[in-house]
Structures are given as structure tokens and as C-alpha cells.
C-alpha positions as CSV (number, residue, x, y, z in Angstrom):
1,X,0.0,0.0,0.0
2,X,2.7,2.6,0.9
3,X,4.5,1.4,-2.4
4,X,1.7,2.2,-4.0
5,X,1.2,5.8,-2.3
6,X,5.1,6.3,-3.2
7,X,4.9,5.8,-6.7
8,X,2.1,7.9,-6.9
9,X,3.5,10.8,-5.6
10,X,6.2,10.3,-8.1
11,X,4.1,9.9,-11.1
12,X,2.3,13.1,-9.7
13,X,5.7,15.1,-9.2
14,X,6.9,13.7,-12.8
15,X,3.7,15.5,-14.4
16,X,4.3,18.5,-12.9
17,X,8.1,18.7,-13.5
18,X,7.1,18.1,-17.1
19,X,5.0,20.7,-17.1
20,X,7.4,22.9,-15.6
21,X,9.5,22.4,-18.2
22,X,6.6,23.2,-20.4
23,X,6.1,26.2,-19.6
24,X,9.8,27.2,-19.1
25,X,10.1,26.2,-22.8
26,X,7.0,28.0,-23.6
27,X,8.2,31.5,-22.0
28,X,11.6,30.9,-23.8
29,X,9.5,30.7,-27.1
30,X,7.7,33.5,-26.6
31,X,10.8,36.0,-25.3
32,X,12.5,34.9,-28.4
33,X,9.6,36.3,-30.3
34,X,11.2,39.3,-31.9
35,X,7.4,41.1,-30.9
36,X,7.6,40.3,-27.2
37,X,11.4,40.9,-27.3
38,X,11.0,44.5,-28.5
39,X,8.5,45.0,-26.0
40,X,10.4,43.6,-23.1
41,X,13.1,45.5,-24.3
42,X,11.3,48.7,-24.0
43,X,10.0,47.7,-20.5
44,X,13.7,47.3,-19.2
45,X,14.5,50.6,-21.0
46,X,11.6,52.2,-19.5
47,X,12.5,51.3,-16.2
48,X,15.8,52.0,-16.4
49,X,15.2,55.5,-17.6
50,X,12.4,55.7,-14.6
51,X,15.2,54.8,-11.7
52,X,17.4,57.2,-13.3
53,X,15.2,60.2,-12.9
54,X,13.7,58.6,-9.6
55,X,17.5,58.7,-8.0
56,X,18.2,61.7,-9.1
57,X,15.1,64.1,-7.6
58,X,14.4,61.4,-4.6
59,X,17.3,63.4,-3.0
60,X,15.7,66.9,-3.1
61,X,13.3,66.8,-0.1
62,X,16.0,64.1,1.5
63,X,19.3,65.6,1.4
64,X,19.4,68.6,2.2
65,X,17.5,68.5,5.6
66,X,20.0,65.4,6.1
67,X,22.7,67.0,5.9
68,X,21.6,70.0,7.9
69,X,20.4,67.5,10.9
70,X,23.9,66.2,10.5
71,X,25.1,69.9,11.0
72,X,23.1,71.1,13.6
73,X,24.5,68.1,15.5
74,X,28.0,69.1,14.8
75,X,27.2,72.4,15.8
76,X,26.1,71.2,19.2
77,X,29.8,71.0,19.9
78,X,30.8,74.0,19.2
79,X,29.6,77.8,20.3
80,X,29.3,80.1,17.2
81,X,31.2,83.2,17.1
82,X,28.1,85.9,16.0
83,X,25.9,86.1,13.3
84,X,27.8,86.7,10.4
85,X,29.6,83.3,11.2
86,X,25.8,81.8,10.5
87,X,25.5,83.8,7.2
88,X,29.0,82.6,6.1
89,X,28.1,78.9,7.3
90,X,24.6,79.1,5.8
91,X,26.2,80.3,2.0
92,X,28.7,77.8,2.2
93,X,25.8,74.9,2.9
94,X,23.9,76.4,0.2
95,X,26.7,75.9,-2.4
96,X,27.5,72.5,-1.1
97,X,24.2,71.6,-1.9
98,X,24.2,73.1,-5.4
99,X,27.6,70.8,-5.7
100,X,26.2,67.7,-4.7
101,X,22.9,68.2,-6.8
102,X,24.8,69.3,-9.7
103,X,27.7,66.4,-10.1
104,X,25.5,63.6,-11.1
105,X,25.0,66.0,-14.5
106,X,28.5,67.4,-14.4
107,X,29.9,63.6,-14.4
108,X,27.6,62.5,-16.9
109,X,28.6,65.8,-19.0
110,X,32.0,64.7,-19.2
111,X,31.7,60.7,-19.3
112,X,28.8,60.9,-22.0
113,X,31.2,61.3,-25.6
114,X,33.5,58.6,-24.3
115,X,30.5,55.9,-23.3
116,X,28.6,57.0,-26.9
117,X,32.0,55.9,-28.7
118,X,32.1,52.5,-26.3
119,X,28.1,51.9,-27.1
120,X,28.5,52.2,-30.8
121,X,31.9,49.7,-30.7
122,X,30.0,47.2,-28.7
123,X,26.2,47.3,-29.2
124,X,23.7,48.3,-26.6
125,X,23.4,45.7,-24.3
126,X,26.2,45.7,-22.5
127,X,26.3,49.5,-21.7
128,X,23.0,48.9,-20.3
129,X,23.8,46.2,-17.4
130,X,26.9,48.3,-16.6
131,X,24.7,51.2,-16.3
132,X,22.3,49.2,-14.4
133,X,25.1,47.7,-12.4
134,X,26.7,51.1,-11.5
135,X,23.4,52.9,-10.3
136,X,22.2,49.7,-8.0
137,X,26.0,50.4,-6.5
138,X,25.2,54.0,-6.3
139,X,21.6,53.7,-4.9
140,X,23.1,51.2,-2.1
141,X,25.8,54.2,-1.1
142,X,23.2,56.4,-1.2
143,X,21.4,54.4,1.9
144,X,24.3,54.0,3.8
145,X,25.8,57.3,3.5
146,X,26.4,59.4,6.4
147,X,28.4,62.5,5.9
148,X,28.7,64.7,2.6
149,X,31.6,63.4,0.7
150,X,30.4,59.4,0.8
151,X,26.9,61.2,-0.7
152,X,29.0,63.0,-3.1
153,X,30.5,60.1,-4.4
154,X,27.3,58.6,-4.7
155,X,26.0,61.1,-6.9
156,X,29.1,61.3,-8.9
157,X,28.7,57.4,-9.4
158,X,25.1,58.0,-10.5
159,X,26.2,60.1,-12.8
160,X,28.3,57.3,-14.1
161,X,25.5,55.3,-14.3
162,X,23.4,57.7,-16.0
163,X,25.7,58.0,-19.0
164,X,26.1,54.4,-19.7
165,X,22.1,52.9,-18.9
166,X,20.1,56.4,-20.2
167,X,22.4,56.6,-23.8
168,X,22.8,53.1,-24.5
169,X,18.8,52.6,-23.5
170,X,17.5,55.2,-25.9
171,X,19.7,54.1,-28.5
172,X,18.6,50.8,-28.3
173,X,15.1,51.9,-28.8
174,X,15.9,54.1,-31.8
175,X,17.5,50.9,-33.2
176,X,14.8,48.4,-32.3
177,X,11.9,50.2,-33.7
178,X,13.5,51.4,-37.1
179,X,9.5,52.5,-38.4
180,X,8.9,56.2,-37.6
181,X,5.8,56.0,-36.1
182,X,7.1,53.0,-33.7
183,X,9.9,54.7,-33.5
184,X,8.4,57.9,-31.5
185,X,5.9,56.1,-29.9
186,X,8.4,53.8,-28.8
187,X,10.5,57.3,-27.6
188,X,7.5,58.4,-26.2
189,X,6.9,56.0,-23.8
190,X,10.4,56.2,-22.9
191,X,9.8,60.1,-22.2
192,X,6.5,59.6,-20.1
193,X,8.6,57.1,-17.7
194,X,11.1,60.2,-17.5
195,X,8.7,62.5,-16.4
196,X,6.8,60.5,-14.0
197,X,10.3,59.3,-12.1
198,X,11.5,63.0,-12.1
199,X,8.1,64.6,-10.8
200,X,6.8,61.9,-8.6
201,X,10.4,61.3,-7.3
202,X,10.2,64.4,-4.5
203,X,6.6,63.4,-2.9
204,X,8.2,59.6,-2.7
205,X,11.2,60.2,-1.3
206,X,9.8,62.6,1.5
207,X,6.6,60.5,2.8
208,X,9.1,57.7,3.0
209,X,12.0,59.7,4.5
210,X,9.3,61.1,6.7
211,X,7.5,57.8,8.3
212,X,10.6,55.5,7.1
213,X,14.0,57.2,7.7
214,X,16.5,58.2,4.9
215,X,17.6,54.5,3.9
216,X,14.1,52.8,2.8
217,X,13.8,54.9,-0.4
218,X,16.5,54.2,-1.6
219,X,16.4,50.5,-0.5
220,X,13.4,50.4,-2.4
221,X,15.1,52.2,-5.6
222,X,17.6,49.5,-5.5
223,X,15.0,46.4,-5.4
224,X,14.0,47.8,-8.6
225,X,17.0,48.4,-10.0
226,X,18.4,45.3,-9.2
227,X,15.3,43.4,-11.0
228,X,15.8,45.2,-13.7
229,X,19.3,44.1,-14.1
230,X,18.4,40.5,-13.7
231,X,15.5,40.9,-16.5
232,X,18.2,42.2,-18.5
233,X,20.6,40.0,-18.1
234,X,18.4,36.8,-18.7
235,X,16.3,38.9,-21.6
236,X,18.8,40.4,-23.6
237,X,21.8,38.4,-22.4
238,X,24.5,40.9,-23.1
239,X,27.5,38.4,-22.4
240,X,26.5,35.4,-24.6
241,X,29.3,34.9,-27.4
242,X,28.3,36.5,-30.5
243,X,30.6,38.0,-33.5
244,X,30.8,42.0,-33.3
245,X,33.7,41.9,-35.9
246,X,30.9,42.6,-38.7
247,X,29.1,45.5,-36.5
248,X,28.9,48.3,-38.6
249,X,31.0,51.3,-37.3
250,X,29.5,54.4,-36.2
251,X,30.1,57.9,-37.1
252,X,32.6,59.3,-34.6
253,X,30.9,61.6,-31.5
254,X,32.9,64.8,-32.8
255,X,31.5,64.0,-36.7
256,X,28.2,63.9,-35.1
257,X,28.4,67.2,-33.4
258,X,29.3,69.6,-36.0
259,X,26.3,68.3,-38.5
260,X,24.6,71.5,-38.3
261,X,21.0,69.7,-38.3
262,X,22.1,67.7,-35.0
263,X,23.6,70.9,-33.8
264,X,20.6,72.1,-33.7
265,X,18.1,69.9,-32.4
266,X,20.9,69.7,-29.2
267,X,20.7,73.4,-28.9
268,X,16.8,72.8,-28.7
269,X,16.9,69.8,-25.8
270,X,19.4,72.1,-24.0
271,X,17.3,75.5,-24.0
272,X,14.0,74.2,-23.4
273,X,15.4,72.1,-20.4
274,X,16.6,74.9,-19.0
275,X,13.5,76.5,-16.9
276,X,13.0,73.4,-15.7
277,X,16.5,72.6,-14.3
278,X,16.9,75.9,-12.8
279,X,13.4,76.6,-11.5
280,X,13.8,73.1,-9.3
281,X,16.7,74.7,-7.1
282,X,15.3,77.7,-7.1
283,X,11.4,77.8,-7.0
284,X,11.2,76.4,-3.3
285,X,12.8,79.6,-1.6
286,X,10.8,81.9,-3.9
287,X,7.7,80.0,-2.7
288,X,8.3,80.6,0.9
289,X,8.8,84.4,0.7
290,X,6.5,85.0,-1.8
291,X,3.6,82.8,-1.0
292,X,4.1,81.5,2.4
293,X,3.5,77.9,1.2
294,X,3.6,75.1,3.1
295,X,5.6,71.7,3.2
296,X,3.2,69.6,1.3
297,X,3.1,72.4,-1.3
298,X,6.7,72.5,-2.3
299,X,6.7,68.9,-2.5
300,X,4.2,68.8,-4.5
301,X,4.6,71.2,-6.9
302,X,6.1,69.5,-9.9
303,X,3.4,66.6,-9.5
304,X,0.6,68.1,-11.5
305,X,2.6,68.9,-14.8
306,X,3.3,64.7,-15.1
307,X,-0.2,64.9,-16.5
308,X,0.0,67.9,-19.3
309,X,3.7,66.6,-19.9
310,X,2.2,62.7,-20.8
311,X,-0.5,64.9,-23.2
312,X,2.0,66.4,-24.8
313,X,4.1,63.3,-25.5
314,X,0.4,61.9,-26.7
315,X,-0.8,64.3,-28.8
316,X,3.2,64.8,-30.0
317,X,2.9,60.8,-31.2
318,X,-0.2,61.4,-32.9
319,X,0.4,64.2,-34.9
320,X,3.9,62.9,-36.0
321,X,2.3,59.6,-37.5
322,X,-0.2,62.0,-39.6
323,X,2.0,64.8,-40.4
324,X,5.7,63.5,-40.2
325,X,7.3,66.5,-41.7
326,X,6.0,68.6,-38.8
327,X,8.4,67.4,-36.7
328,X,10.5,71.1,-36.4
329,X,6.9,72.6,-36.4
330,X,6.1,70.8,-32.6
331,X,9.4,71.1,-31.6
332,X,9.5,75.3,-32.2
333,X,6.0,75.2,-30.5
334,X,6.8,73.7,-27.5
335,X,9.6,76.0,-27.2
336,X,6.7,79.3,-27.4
337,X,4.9,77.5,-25.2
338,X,7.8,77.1,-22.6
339,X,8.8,80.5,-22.9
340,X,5.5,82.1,-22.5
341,X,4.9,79.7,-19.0
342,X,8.4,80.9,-17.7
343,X,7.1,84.5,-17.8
344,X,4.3,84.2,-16.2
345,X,5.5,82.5,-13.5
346,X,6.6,85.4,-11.4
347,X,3.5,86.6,-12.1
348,X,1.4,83.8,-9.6
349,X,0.6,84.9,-6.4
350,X,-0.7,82.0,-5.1
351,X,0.1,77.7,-5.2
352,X,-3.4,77.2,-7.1
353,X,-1.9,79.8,-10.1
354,X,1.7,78.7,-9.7
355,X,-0.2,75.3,-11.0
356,X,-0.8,76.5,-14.6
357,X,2.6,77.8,-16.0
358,X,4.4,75.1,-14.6
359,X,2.2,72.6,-16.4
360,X,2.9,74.6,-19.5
361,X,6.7,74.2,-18.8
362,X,6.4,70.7,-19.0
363,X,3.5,70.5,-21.9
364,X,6.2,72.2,-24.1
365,X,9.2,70.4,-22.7
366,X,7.1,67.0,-24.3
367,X,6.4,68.5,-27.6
368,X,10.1,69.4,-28.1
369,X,11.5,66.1,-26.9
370,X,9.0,63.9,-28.6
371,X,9.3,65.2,-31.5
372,X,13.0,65.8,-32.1
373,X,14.7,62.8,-30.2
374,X,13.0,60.6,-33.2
375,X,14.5,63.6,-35.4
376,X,18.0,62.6,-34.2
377,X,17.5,58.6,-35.4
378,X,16.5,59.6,-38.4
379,X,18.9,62.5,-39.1
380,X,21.5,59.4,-38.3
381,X,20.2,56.8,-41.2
382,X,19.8,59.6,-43.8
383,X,23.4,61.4,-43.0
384,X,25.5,59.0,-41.0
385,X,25.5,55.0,-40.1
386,X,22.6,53.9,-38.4
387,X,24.8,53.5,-34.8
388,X,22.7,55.6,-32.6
389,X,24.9,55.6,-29.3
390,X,26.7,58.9,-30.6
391,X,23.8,60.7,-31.5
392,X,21.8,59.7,-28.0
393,X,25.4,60.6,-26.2
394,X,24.8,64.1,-27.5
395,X,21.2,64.2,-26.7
396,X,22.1,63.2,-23.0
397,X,25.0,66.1,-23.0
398,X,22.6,68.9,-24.2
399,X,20.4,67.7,-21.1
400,X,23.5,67.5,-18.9
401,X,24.3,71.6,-19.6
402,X,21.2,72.7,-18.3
403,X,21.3,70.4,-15.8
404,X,24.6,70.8,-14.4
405,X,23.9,74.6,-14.7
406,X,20.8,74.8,-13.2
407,X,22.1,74.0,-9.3
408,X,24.9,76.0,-9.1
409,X,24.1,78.9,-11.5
410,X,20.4,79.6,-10.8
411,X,20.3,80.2,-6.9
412,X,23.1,83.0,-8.0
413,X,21.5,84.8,-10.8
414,X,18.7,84.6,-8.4
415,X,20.2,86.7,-5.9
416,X,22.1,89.2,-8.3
417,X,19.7,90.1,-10.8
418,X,16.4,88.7,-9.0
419,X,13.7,85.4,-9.6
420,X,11.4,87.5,-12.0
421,X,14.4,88.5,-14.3
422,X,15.7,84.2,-14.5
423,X,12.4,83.7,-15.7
424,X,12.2,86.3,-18.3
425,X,15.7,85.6,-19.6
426,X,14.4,81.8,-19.6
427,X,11.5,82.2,-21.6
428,X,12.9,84.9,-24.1
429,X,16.1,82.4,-24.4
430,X,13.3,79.8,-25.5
431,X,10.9,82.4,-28.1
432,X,14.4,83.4,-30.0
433,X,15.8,79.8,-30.2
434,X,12.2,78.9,-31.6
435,X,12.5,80.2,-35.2
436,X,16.2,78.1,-35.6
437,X,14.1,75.1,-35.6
438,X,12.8,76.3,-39.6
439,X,16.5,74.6,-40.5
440,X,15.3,71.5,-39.9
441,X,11.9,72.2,-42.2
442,X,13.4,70.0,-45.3
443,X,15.0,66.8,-42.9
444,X,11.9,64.6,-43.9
445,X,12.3,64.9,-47.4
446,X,16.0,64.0,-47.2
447,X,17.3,60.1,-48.6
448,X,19.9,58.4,-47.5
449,X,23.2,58.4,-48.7
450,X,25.3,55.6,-50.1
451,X,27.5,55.7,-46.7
452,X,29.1,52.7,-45.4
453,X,26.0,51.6,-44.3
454,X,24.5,50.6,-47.3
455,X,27.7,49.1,-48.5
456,X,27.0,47.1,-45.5
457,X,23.8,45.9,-46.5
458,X,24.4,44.7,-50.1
459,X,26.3,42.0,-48.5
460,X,23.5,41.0,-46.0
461,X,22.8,41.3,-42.4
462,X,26.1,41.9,-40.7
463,X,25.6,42.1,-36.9
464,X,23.7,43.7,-34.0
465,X,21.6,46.3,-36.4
466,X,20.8,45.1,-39.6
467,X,18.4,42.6,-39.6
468,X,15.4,44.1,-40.1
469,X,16.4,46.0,-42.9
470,X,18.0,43.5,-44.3
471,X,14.5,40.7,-44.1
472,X,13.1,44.9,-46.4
473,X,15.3,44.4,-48.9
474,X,14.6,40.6,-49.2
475,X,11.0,41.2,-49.6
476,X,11.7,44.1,-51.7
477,X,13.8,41.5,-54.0
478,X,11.3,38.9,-54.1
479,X,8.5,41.6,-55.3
480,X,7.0,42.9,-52.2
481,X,6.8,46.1,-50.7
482,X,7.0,46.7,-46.5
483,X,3.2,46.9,-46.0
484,X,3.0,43.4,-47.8
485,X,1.5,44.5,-51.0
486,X,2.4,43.1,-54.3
487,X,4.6,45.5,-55.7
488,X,6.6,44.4,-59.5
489,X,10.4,45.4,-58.6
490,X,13.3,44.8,-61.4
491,X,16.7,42.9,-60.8
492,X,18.0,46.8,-60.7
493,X,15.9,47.3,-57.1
494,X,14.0,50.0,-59.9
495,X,9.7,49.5,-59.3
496,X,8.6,47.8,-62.7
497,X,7.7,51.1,-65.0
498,X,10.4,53.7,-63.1
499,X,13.1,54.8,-65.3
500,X,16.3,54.4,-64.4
501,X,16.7,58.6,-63.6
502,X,14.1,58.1,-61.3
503,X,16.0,55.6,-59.4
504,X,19.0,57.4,-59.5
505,X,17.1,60.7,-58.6
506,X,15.5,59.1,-55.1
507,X,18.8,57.6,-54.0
508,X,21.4,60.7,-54.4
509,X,22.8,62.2,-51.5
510,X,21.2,64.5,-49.3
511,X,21.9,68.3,-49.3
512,X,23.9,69.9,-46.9
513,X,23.1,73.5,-44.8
């Protein structure tokens, strides 16, 4: 009977281990599905990109009254002198502050051309998990830190972080969805994850530093970032052996730069980033002597604009897949838009109207990056080689100037010239940079060169990047266009009735400012 009972239990556990496997197979399938693998994809990006912006405005309502417990305990040891003593210690806090907040962009400033070059040698994988990898290290410090310089190395490391996970993670996007449409929907999403981890970041981090103390933030930051690692690691597996000999090279970073097109969609990113980054240092102090606002007030004063900010990147999307070649139209919009908000914000005399300009801030801030992050992919497969770690490095410098500025410079112009006048040289900065954006009227109807890149191609799918495009120009050869209709194609790659001119005509190079 108990043999009977045993072998039972083994048939039993034999099913269900075969099941098991079953499923395990299953879920292997279906990763390996190159649908579900662009999705996942876009999920680790997103969250990477999320934890990113998360760590680095969790700090704001943390920090600094951390650090000033930390001083005022110091202080407990020692008798102060007089009152301008208190004035000198309370500047030099202040610019310690502006320091700290201000080396996560500074480091990422100067670490971003040389981890664009390493993302376009290698692919984008790997970039990410070390960028992954560095921040979970950097969120872990972040817990245990207790006195300035282990935060400031915490911050610098993020910053480290930063420049590897947030380049190589767009770039990977631009390369995974090559259609236009996916492509800034796809970028999008990417942007909406921004601006929720940067503007519900502050209300986190202070309800939990409040009830929780200073380390369960950022042990919950970590968790996250940590899984997200691990889903990369088993998703995209970025140490498995695979040939990167044949990876098409990508246009060096300083190449890149002096385009004038590129040059200026980053002079866009960096001026309409720009009220944002130095309103967040800034906006706080005005508030108090200005409106007499409250705790829960400040901290909640970016929180509203995540709504108008995901409405912009919607209605950006939308617009973009109807009317591509209004892409410099949305983008010189926006900028209006932000320029007209910064002026008026000196203007509000109460939290309730403070509300409204600051949503318009960030409404414009989407329709510029929404529509000219997908302008940079593009501008690189009709100009350059379709790398995109270069082009994404320079997008994450033009961020990193106005936020490296913004801590530092902003509480100073502040008290020299005054808060209304940073807000009007803001938003006039933003009006006369908005009519540049006409240079970039004619980028849709520009073709792709014969570059290195299509050289590439002729000879099939050589890597990392090309396989899509190649499994185009295999349907294109047997007769059938990308939408899947029938369309009559000669052995020249010419459409069946096109004259040889026409060919020729449509596959010139583009022309140049």
C-alpha cells in the first residue's frame, strides 16, 4: 500500500516537473519572439530610464535636511562666534548643496562622448547592465551614506550610471523600432517614464524619508533596479558569445556634433530644459517668501505637470504619425509654449496659479523632446551610419548643460539680478531659439546616402543592427513592398515602369546647410 502511495507521488511530481518544463520552454518561445522581445526590451528601458530620474530628484526633499540634521548636531559642539559666522556657514551649505545636486549631470557631462564611442563599438546591451550595475551600487551608497563626501560620491557614481544605462537605452530603442511611427511612440513612452520618475520622485522620497528614515527609499530604488538588471541579463543576455567583428562602425561623436541639423536639435533639448532645471533649485525659496507655502506644497509642486507633460508626448505621437514632416513645427511650438509659461510664473501669487505655468513648462518640454529625439534617429540613417549611441550621447549632453547649470548657476542669478528677471531671460532664451528650428523644415524629405551603411547591407545582415532592414530588402527582392503589398520590382531594385533617372534621382545624396 505505501509502495503504491510512493509511486504515486512520483508519477504526480513527474507530471508536474514536465509541465514545468513546459512552460519554461514556452516562455523561452515567446521571449525569443522578436514582438515580445522589442516589448520587453522597451520595459527594461523604461524602467531604467524611470530609476534614473527617480535617484536623481528622490534626493531633493532628503538631502538637504540630512545633511543639515547632520550639522546642527555638529554644531552642538561648538559655540558660534556671531551672526555673520551663521551667514558665512549658511552660503557655504547652500553651495555645497548646489555641488552635490549638480555632479550627477556634471559627471555625466563629461563621461557621455567617451560611453557614446564604447556603445556604438559594442552594441547596446552591454552598456546597459553596466549602467544598471553602477546605479544599483550607487543607490546602495546612497542608503548608507552618512556625511557629505560618501553622498557625493554617490551622486558622482550615478552620474556614471546615468551616462552608460540612459544613452545606450534610448539608443537601443531608436534601433529596435526602425518604423517612424514605432519609433516615437516607442520614444515616447520612454519620455512619459522620464517624467513620472523625475516629478513623482520628490513626494516619494519625503513621505518615506518622513514615516521611514532616509535608507528605505533608496532600498526600495535599489529592489527595482536590481530586477531590472536581472531581467536584463536573462532577456537580452549581453555576455552570450556573439561575432561583433561585422558591427557596422559608427560615425565618430565629434562628426556627429558639427552636423549643423544635429547641432541644432541639441541646442533645442538644451534650451528648453533649461527652466525646468533651474526653476527646481530655485522655485522652493521663492515660494516661501513670496507665497508663504507650506511643506506639502513645495513637495508637490512639480506633481501636476506629469499629467499635461504625458499629453503632450500623446498628442506629440499622434500628430507625427499624420503629419511626419512637422516634426520642427512641434518642436518650435513647445519652445513658445515654454517661454510664455516661464514669464508668467513670477507673475502667480498663489500655489493654485503657480499650478498653470508650470504645467505649461512641461507640456512644451514633451512636444520638443517627442518630436526631435526621433528627429535625431532619423537625421543618423539619412546622414550618417545607423549607430545611434553617438547621437543619444549628444542628446544626454545637451540635457546635462542645463542640468549641471541649473544647481549651481540659478540660486546665484537669483540673488544678483532677482527670480522674475531668470524667468524672463528663460523664456525669451526659448521664443528666440524657436524660429532656428525652420533649419530643420526639409530633414523629412532627405534620402539616405550611399555611406558605409548601405555598402553594409548589399552584402547582407552583418551584426547587431541590420536585420530588419536586411528581411526589407529581401521582400523588396522577391517583389514585395514593407506593408506586404504586391509591388513588380526589377533585378536593378527599380519599381517595374520607373526609369532608371528616377532611381538614380531618389537615391542621391542628401543636401547639406
Amino acid at each position: 500500500m505505501a509502495s503504491e502511495e510512493t509511486g504515486g507521488m512520483a508519477q504526480t511530481a513527474t507530471v508536474k516537473l514536465s509541465e514545468m518544463g513546459e512552460r519554461t520552454k514556452q516562455l523561452g518561445t515567446a521571449i525569443q519572439d522578436p514582438e515580445r522581445q522589442r516589448r520587453i526590451i522597451l520595459v527594461i528601458v523604461c524602467v531604467a530610464l524611470l530609476l534614473d530620474n527617480m535617484l536623481y530628484m528622490v534626493i531633493v526633499p532628503i538631502v538637504p535636511d540630512y545633511l543639515a540634521r547632520l550639522e546642527s548636531e555638529s554644531e552642538q559642539v561648538r559655540v558660534t562666534a556671531n551672526s555673520s559666522t551663521n551667514r558665512t556657514q549658511n552660503e557655504n551649505f547652500d553651495v555645497q548643496i548646489g555641488v552635490l545636486f549638480a555632479s550627477k549631470a556634471i559627471v555625466q557631462l563629461i563621461v557621455n562622448p567617451l560611453t557614446g564611442t564604447f556603445i556604438d563599438r559594442v552594441g547596446y546591451d552591454i552598456p546597459l547592465f553596466i549602467g544598471l550595475s553602477i546605479m544599483f551600487v550607487s543607490t546602495c551608497i546612497f542608503a548608507f551614506a552618512d556625511n557629505y563626501t560618501t553622498l557625493f560620491v554617490a551622486r558622482s557614481l550615478q552620474g556614471l550610471g546615468s551616462a552608460f544605462a540612459d544613452t545606450s537605452g534610448i539608443a537601443m530603442i531608436a534601433d529596435k523600432f526602425t518604423e517612424e511611427s514605432e519609433r516615437s511612440r516607442a520614444l515616447g513612452i520612454a519620455l512619459a517614464f522620464i517624467s513620472f520618475g523625475s516629478l513623482a520622485a520628490p513626494p516619494f522620497g519625503g513621505v518615506l524619508y518622513e514615516f521611514a528614515g532616509k535608507r528605505v527609499p533608496f532600498f526600495v530604488l535599489a529592489s527595482i533596479c536590481l530586477a531590472d538588471g536581472i531581467l536584463c541579463l536573462t532577456v537580452l543576455k549581453p555576455f552570450s558569445s556573439r561575432t561583433r567583428e561585422n558591427m557596422p562602425v559608427g560615425t565618430p561623436i565629434y562628426k556627429l556634433m558639427i552636423d549643423p541639423y544635429i547641432a541644432v536639435v541639441a541646442g533645442a533639448l538644451t534650451t528648453c530644459n533649461i527652466p525646468l532645471a533651474f526653476l527646481e533649485p530655485t522655485i522652493a525659496n521663492w515660494m516661501e517668501e513670496t507665497m508663504d507655502s507650506s511643506e506639502w506644497e513645495i513637495g508637490l509642486t512639480w506633481l501636476p505637470a506629469f499629467f499635461p507633460h504625458v499629453l503632450g508626448v500623446y498628442m506629440t505621437v499622434k500628430l507625427a504619425a499624420q503629419y511626419p514632416h512637422l516634426q520642427w513645427f512641434y518642436g518650435a511650438l513647445g519652445m513658445v509654449i515654454i517661454g510664455a509659461s516661464s514669464c508668467i510664473v513670477p507673475a502667480c501669487k498663489s500655489f493654485e496659479q503657480l499650478i498653470i505655468p508650470l504645467c505649461g513648462i512641461c507640456f512644451g518640454i514633451a512636444l520638443v523632446d517627442t518630436a526631435l529625439l526621433p528627429t535625431l534617429a532619423f537625421l543618423v540613417d539619412v546622414r550618417h551610419v545607423s549607430v545611434y549611441g553617438g547621437v543619444y550621447a549628444i542628446a544626454d549632453i545637451s540635457y546635462c548643460v542645463a542640468y549641471a547649470l541649473g544647481p549651481i548657476v540659478a540660486g546665484k542669478i537669483v540673488h544678483d539680478l532677482g527670480f522674475v528677471q531668470l524667468n524672463l531671460g528663460m523664456g525669451l532664451a526659448n521664443v528666440l531659439y524657436a524660429p532656428a528650428l525652420l533649419l530643420l523644415r526639409n530633414v523629412s524629405l532627405m534620402k539616405p546616402s550611399h555611406s558605409e551603411r548601405n555598402m553594409l547591407l548589399e552584402d547582407g545582415a552583418t551584426g547587431l543592427y541590420d536585420t530588419i532592414r536586411m528581411e526589407e530588402r529581401q521582400r523588396k527582392k522577391h517583389g514585395y513592398s514593407s506593408s506586404g503589398n504586391c509591388v513588380p520590382i526589377d533585378e536593378n531594385g527599380t519599381f517595374a515602369g520607373q526609369s532608371k533617372s528616377f532611381s538614380e534621382e531618389h537615391t542621391s545624396e542628401p543636401d547639406y546647410i
